[in-house]
N, CA, C and O atoms as a GROMACS GRO file, in nm:
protein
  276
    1UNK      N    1   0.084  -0.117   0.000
    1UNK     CA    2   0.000   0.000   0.000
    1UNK      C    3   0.089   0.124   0.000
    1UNK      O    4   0.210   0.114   0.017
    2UNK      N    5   0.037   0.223  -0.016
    2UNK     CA    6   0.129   0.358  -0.057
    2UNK      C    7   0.148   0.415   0.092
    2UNK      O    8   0.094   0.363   0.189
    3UNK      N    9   0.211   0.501   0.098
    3UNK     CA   10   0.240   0.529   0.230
    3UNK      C   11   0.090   0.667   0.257
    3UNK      O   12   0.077   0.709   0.372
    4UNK      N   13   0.017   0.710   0.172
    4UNK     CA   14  -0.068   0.812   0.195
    4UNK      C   15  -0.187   0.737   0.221
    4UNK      O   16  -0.290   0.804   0.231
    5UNK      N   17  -0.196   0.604   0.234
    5UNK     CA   18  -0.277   0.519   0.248
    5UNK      C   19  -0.286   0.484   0.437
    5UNK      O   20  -0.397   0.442   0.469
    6UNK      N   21  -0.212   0.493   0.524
    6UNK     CA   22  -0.196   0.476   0.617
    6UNK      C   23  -0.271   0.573   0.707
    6UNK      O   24  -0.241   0.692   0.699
    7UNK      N   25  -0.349   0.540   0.777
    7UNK     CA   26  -0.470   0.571   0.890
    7UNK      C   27  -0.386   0.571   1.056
    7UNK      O   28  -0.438   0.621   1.156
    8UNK      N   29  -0.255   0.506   1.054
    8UNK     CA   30  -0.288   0.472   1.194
    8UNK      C   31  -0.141   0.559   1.254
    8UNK      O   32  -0.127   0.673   1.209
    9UNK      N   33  -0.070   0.526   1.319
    9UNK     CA   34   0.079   0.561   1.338
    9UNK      C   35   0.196   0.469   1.339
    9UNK      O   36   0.313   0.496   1.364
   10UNK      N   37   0.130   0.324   1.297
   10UNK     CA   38   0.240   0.229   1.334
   10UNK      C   39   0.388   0.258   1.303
   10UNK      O   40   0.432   0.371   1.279
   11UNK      N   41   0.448   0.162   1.305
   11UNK     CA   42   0.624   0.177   1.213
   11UNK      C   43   0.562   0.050   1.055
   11UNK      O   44   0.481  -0.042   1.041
   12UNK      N   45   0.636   0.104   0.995
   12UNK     CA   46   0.607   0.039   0.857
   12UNK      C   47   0.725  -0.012   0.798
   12UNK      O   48   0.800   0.081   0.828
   13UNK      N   49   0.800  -0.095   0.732
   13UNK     CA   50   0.917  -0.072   0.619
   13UNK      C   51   0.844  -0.052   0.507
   13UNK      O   52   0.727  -0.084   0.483
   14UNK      N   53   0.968   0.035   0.404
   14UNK     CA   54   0.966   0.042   0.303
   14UNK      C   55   0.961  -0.060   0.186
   14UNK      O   56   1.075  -0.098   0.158
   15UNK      N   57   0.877  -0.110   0.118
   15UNK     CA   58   0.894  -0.238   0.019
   15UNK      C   59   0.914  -0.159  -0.099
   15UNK      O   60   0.989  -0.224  -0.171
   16UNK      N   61   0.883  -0.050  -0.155
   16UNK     CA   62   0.926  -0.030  -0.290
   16UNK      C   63   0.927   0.139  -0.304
   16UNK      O   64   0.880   0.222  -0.226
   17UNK      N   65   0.976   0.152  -0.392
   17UNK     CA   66   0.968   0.304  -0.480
   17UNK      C   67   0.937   0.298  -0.593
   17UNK      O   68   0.957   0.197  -0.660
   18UNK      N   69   0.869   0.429  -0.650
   18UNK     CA   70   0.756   0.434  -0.787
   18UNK      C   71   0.820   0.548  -0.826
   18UNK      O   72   0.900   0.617  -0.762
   19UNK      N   73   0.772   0.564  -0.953
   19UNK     CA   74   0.867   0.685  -1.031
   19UNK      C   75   0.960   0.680  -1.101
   19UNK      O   76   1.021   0.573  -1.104
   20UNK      N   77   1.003   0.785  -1.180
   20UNK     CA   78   1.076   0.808  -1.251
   20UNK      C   79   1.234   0.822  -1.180
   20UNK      O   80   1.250   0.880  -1.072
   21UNK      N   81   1.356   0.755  -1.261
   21UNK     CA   82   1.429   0.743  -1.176
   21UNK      C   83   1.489   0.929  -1.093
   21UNK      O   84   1.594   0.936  -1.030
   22UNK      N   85   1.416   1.027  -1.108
   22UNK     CA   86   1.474   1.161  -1.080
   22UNK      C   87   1.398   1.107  -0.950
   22UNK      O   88   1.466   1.066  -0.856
   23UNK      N   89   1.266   1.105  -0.943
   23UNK     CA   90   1.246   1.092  -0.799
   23UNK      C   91   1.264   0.995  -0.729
   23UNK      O   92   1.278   1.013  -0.608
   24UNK      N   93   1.266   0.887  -0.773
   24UNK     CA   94   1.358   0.790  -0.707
   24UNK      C   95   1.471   0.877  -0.619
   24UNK      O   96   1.464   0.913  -0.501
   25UNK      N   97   1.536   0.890  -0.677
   25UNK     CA   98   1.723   0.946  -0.654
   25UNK      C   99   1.665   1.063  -0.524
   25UNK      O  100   1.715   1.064  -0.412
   26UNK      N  101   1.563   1.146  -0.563
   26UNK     CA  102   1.558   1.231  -0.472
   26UNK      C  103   1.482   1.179  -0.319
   26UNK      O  104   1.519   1.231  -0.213
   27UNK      N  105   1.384   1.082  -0.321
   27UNK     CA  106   1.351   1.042  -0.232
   27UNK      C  107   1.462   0.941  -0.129
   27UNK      O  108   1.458   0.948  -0.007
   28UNK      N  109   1.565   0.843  -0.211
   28UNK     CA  110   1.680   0.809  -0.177
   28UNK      C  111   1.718   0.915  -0.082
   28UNK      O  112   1.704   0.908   0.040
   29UNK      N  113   1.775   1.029  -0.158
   29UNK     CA  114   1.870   1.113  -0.117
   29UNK      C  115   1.773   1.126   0.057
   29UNK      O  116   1.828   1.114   0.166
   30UNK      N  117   1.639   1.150   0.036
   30UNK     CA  118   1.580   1.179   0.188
   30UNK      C  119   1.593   1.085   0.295
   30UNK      O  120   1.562   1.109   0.412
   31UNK      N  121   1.653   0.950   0.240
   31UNK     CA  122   1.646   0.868   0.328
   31UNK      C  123   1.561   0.723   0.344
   31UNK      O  124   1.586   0.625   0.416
   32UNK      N  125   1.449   0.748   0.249
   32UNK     CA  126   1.379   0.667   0.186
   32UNK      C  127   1.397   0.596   0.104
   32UNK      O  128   1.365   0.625  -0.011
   33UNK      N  129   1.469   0.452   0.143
   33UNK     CA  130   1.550   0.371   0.092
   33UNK      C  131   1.452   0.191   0.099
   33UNK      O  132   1.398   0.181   0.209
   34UNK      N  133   1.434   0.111   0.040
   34UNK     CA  134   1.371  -0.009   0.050
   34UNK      C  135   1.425  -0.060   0.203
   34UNK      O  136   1.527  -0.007   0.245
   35UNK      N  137   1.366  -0.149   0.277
   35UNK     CA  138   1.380  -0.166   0.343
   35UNK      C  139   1.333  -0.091   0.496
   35UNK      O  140   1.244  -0.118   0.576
   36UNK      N  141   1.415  -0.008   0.493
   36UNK     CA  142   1.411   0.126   0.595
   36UNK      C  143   1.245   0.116   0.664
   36UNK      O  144   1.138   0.094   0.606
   37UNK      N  145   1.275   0.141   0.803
   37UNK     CA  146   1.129   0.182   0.894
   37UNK      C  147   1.092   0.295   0.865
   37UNK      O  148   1.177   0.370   0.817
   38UNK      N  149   0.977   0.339   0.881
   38UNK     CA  150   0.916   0.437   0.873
   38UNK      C  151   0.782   0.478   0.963
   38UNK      O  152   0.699   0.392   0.994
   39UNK      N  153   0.773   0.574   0.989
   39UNK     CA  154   0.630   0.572   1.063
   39UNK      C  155   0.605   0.752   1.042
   39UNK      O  156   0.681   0.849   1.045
   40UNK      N  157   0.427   0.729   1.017
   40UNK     CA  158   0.339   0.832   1.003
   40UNK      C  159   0.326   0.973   1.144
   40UNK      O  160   0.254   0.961   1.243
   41UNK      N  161   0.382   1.052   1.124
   41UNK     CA  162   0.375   1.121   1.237
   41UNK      C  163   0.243   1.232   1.232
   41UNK      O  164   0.144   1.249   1.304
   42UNK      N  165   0.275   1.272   1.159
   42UNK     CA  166   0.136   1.373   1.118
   42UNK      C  167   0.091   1.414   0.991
   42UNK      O  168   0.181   1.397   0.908
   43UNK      N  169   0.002   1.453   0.951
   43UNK     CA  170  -0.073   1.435   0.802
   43UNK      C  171  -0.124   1.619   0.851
   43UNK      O  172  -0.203   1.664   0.933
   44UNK      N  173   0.001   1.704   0.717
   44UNK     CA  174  -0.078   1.834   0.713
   44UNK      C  175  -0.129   1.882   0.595
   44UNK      O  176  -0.153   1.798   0.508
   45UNK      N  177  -0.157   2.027   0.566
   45UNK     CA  178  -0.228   2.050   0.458
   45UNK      C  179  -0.138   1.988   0.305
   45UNK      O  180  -0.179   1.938   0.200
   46UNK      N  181  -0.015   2.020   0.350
   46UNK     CA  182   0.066   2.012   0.218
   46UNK      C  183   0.150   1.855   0.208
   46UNK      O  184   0.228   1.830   0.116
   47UNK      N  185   0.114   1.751   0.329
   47UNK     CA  186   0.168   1.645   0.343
   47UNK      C  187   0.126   1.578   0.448
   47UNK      O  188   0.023   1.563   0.513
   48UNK      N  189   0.282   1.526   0.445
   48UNK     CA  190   0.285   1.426   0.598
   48UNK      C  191   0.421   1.427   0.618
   48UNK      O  192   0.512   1.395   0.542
   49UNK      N  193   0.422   1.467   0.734
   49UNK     CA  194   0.524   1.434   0.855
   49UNK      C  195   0.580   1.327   0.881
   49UNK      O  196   0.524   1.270   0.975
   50UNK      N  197   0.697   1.256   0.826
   50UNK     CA  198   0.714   1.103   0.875
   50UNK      C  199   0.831   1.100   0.963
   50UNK      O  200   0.900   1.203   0.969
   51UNK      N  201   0.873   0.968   1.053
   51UNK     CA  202   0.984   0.968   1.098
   51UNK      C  203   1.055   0.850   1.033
   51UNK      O  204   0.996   0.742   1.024
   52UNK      N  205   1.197   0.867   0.980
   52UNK     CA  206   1.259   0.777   0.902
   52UNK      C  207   1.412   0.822   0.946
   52UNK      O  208   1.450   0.939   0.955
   53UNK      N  209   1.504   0.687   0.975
   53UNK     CA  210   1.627   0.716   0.997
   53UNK      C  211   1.666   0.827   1.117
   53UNK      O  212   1.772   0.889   1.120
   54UNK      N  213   1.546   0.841   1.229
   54UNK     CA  214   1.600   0.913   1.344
   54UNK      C  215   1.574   1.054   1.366
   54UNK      O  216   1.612   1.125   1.459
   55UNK      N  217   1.465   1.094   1.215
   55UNK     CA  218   1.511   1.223   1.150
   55UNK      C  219   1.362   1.252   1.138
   55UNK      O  220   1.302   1.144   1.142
   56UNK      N  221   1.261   1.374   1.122
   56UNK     CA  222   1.156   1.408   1.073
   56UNK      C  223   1.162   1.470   0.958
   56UNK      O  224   1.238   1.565   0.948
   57UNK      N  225   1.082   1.429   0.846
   57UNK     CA  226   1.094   1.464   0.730
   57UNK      C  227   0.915   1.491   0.657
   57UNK      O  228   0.811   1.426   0.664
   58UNK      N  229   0.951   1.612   0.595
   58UNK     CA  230   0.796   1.648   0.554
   58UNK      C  231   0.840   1.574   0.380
   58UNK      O  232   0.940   1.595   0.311
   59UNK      N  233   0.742   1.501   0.358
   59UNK     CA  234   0.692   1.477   0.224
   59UNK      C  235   0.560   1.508   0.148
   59UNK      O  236   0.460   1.459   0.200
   60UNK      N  237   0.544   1.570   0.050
   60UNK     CA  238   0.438   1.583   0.014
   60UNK      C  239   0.312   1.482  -0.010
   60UNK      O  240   0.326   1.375   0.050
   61UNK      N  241   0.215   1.491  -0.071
   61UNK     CA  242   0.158   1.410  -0.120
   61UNK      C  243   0.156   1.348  -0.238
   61UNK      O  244   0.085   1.248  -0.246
   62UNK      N  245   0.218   1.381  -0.332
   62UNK     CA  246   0.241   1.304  -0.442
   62UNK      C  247   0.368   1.236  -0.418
   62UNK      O  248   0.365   1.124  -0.468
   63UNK      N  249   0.478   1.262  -0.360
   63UNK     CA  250   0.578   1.167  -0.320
   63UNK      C  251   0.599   1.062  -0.234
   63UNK      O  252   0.682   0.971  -0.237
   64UNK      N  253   0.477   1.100  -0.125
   64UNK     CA  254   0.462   1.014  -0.046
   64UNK      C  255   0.369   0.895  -0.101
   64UNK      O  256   0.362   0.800  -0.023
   65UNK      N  257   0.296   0.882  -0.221
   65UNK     CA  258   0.200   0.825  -0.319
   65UNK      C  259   0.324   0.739  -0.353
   65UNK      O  260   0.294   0.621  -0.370
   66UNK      N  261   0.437   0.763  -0.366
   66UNK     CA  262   0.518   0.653  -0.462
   66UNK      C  263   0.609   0.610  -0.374
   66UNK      O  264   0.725   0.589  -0.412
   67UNK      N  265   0.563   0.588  -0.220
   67UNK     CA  266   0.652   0.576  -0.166
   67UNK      C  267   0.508   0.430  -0.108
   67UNK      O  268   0.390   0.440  -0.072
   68UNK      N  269   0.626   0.278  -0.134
   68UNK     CA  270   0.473   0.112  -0.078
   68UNK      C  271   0.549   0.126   0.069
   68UNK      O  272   0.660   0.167   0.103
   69UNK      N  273   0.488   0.095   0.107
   69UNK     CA  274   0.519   0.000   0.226
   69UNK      C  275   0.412  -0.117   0.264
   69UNK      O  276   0.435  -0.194   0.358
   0.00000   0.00000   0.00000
């Protein structure tokens, strides 16, 4: 399921990335790597708030769309 799909706060891993390889590379670069935990921290107007690698990171909504877990 996509990560904008998530209702709850659990921790999640990462199973895949979608996209073109530019956003690939750029979501990489954020830390968002296969494998990797992740969890939903807050959902705002322009995104969501996740915690990944120790770190809080805002992703939008269309990036966070190509981001399975």
């Amino acid at each position: 399921m996509a990560l904008t799909e998530i209702t709850n706060c659990d921790t999640y891993r990462i199973h895949r990335i979608k996209g073109d390889s530019k956003v690939r590379r750029h979501l990489e670069d954020l830390g968002f790597i296969p494998g990797e935990r992740i969890k939903v921290i807050s959902r705002v107007a322009s995104g969501l708030i996740v915690n990944i690698k120790g770190s809080r990171v805002a992703v939008n909504y269309d990036a966070a769309a190509m981001i399975l877990v």
